[in-house]
N, C-alpha and C positions, 0 to 999 in steps of 0.2 A: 270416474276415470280421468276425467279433463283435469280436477284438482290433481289427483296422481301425477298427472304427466306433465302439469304448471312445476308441483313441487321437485319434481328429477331434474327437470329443466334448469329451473334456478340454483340447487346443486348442483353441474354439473357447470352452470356458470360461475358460481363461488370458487369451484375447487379449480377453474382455467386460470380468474383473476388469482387465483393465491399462488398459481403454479407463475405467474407472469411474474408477479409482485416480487417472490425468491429469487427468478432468475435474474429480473433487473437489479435484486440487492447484490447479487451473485458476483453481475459483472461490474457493477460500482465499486465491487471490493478487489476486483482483479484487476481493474486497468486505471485504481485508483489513483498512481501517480502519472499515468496519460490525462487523465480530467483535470488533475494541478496544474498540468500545465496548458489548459486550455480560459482555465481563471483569468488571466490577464488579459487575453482578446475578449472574452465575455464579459471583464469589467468595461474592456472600452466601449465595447457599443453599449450596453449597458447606460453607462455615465453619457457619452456624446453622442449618442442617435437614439435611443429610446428615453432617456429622462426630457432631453428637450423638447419633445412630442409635446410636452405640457403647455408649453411656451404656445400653441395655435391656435390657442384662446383669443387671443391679440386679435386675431384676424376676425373676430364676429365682434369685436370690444373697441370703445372710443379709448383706448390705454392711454391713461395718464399715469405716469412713475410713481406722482405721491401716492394716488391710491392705490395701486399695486395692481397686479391682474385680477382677483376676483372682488373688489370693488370698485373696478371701470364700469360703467355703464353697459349696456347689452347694444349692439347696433345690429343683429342678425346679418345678414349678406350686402349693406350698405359698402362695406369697399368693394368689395367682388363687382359692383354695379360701378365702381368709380374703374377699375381699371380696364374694365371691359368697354366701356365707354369714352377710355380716355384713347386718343390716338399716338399719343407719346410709347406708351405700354406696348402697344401692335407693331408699330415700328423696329420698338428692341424686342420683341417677340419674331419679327420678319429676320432681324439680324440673325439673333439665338440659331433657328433653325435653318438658316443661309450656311453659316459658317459650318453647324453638325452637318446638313450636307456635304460640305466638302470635306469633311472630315471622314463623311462614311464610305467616301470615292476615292478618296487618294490617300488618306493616315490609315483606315483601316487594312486595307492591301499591303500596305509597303512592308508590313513586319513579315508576312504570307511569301513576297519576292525576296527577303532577303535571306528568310531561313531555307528557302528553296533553295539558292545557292551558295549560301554558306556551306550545307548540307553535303554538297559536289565536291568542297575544297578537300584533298585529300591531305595537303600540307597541315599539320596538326599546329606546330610552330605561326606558321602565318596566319591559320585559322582564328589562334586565342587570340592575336593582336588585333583583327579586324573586329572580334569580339568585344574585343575590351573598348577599342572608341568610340565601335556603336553603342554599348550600355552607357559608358562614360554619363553623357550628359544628361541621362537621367537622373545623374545623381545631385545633378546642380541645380541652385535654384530660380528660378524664374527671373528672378531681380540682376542675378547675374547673367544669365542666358539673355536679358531683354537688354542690357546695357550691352554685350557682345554684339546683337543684331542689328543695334541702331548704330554702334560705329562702323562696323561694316559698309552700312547701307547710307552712310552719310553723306552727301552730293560732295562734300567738298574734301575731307578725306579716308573718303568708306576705300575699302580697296573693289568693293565692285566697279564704282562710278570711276574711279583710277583710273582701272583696267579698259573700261570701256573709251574716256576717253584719251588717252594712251594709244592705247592699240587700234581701237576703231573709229576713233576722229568721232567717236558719239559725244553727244549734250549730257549732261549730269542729271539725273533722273530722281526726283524727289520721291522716294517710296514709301517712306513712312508718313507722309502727308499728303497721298494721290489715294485718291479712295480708289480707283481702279487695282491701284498696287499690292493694296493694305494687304484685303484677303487672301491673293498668292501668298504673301511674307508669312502672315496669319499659318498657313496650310504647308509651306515649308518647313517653318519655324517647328510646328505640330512633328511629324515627321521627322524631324534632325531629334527632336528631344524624344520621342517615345518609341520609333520603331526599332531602336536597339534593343528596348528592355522586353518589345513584344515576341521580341525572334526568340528567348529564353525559352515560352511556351510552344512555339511549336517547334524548334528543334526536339523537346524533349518529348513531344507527339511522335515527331517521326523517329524518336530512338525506338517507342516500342512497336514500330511495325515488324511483322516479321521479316528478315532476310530473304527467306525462303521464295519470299512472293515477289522478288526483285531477283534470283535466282531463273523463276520460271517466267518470267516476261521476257530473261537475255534469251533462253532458249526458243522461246517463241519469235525471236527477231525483235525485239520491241528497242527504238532508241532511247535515248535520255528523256527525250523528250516525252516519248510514250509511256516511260516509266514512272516520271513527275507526274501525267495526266491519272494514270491509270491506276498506281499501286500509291505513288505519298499524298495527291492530293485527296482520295478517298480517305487515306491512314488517317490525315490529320481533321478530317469533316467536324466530325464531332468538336474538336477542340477551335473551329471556326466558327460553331453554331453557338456553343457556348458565348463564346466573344463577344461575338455578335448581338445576342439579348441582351448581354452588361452594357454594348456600346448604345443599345435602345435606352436602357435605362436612363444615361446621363446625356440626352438627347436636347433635353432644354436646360442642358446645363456644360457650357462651354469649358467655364475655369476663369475663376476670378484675375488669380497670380497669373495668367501669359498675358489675358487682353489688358488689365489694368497697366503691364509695364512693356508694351507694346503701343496702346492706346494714346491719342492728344485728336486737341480741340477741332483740327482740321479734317481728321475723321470717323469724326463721331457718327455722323450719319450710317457706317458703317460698320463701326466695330464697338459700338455701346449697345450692350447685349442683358439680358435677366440679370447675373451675377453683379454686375455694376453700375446696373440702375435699381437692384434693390442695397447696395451699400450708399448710393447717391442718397434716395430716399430716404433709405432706414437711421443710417450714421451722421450724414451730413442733414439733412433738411428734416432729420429726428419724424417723420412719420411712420411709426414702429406699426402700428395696424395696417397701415396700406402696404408697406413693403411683408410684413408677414402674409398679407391674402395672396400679394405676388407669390412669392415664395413657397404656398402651399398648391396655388394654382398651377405651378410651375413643378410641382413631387405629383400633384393628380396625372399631371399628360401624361408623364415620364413613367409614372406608374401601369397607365390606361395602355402607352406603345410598347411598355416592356410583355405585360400580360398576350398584347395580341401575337407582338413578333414570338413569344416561347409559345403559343397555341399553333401556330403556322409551322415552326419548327418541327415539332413535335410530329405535325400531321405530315410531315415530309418523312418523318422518321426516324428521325433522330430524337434525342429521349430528352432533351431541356434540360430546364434548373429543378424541374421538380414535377 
C-alpha cells in the first residue's frame, strides 16, 4: 500500500509539473512581445552588475595585470585585515555614513514635503512650471550642477557672499573650504538635484488614493491638515517604505560624481568618503585588490542594512521588496 501511494503521489506530482510547465509555455507565448521589451534592461544588469561580480576575486588575490585574475596569487582575507586596520579607511567610513545620515534627515523627506503641497495646488498651469524646475536639475550633470554651486558660493563673487555682504555688512564666508560648511552645501546641493524627481513617485501614490476618503474626512470636519495626516500620508506609506529600503541599500555609498566635484584639498577630512577613496586607491595609486576588498566590504553593510531595514518594515506591515 505505502508503494501504492509513493506511486500516485509522484504522478500526481508529474502531471502538476507538466500542468506548470504548459502554462508558463502558455504565457511566454502570449505576452511574448512584453518579454522583448524587457531584454534590454536584462541585458544591462546582465552585462554591468552581474558579469562584474567575477571581477571580486581581486579582493582575496595579490592582482597583478600581467598575470591576470586567475593566476594572481591567493592572499585569502589579507586586505580585508589591511583595511580594517588601517585608520585612513575608518575615517572615510565615518565620513560615508555621516553624510547618508544627513541625507536620510533632510534629502529623504523633502520630496514627501513637496509632493504634499504640490498635491494642494489647484492651479494646473502654475503647478507644471513649479514641476518642471523642480525635476529640471535632475537632468543635469553633476560636473555642471558642481561648477554652478561653487560659483554661487564663491567669497569673492558668489552671489550668496554678495548678498550678504551688500545687504548685511557680513564677512565673505568660505563654504566650499570650511569643513563646518561643506556638509550643509553637501545636503543642500543633495536636495536642489533630487527632490524634484522624488515628488514624481509620490504624487503618483497619491493619485491612487481614493477620493472618496478625502470626501468623508470633509464631512467629518477634518482640515487640510488632518486630511494630509490622515488619508495621504497613510495613501502614500507604502511607497515611503519602499524608498526607504532602496535609500538603506546605498547607505555606504554617497555618489562619486557630487562629492568628487564638490570636494578639494581643504576638506577632505570631511568629504572623502568610500567612493573616492576607492577611485584614489584603485585608479590613482593602482592598488586594484585593496580598493576591490573596500568595495565588496562596502556592498556586504549595504546589503546586511537593506536586509534588516525590509525585515522591520515588513513586521510593521507593510509588504517590502520581497
Amino acid at each position: 500500500m505505502k508503494e501504492l501511494a509513493v506511486v500516485e503521489t509522484a504522478g500526481r506530482d508529474n502531471v502538476s509539473a507538466a500542468k506548470k510547465k504548459r502554462r508558463l509555455l502558455y504565457y511566454l507565448r502570449r505576452d511574448r512581445y512584453l518579454y522583448l521589451f524587457l531584454l534590454p534592461a536584462l541585458s544591462f544588469y546582465l552585462v554591468f552588475k552581474y558579469s562584474p561580480l567575477y571581477g571580486e576575486l581581486i579582493a582575496f588575490k595579490d592582482f597583478q595585470i600581467m598575470k591576470g585574475i586567475w593566476n594572481s596569487p591567493w592572499v585569502g582575507l589579507k586586505h580585508f585585515q589591511g583595511l580594517l586596520s588601517n585608520p585612513d579607511f575608518w575615517q572615510v567610513f565615518r565620513n560615508t555614513m555621516l553624510l547618508n545620515v544627513y541625507k536620510l534627515l533632510f534629502v529623504f523627506p523633502a520630496p514627501i514635503f513637496l509632493a504634499l503641497m504640490l498635491n494642494e495646488v489647484r492651479l494646473n498651469g502654475f503647478k507644471r512650471l513649479i514641476q518642471n524646475l523642480l525635476y529640471l536639475p535632475h537632468f543635469i550633470s553633476w560636473v555642471v550642477l558642481g561648477g554652478v554651486i561653487v560659483a554661487v558660493l564663491s567669497p569673492s563673487t558668489g552671489i550668496i557672499n554678495t548678498i550678504m555682504e551688500k545687504v548685511f555688512g557680513l564677512e565673505p564666508i568660505y563654504f566650499m573650504t570650511h569643513t563646518g560648511w561643506w556638509p550643509v552645501v553637501f545636503t543642500l546641493s543633495s536636495i536642489w538635484q533630487s527632490a524634484g524627481w522624488g515628488t514624481i513617485l509620490y504624487l503618483a501614490a497619491m493619485a491612487n488614493i481614493d477620493p472618496q476618503l478625502y470626501e468623508a474626512a470633509k464631512i467629518d470636519g477634518a482640515s487640510k491638515l488632518r486630511q494630509i495626516w490622515h488619508v495621504t500620508l497613510p495613501g502614500i506609506r507604502p511607497t515611503i517604505a519602499i524608498l526607504l529600503i532602496l535609500q538603506m541599500g546605498q547607505v555606504t555609498d554617497v555618489g562619486f560624481e557630487q562629492v568628487y566635484n564638490l570636494q578639494n584639498e581643504a576638506v577632505f577630512s570631511v568629504s572623502d568618503v568610500i567612493s573616492t577613496y576607492v577611485y584614489r586607491m584603485g585608479l590613482q595609486a593602482a592598488q586594484y585588490s585593496y580598493s576591490t576588498a573596500v568595495g565588496l566590504f562596502q556592498g556586504i553593510i549595504a546589503l546586511i542594512l537593506m536586509l534588516t531595514v525590509n525585515k522591520i518594515t515588513k513586521a510593521m506591515g507593510e509588504s517590502g521588496l520581497w
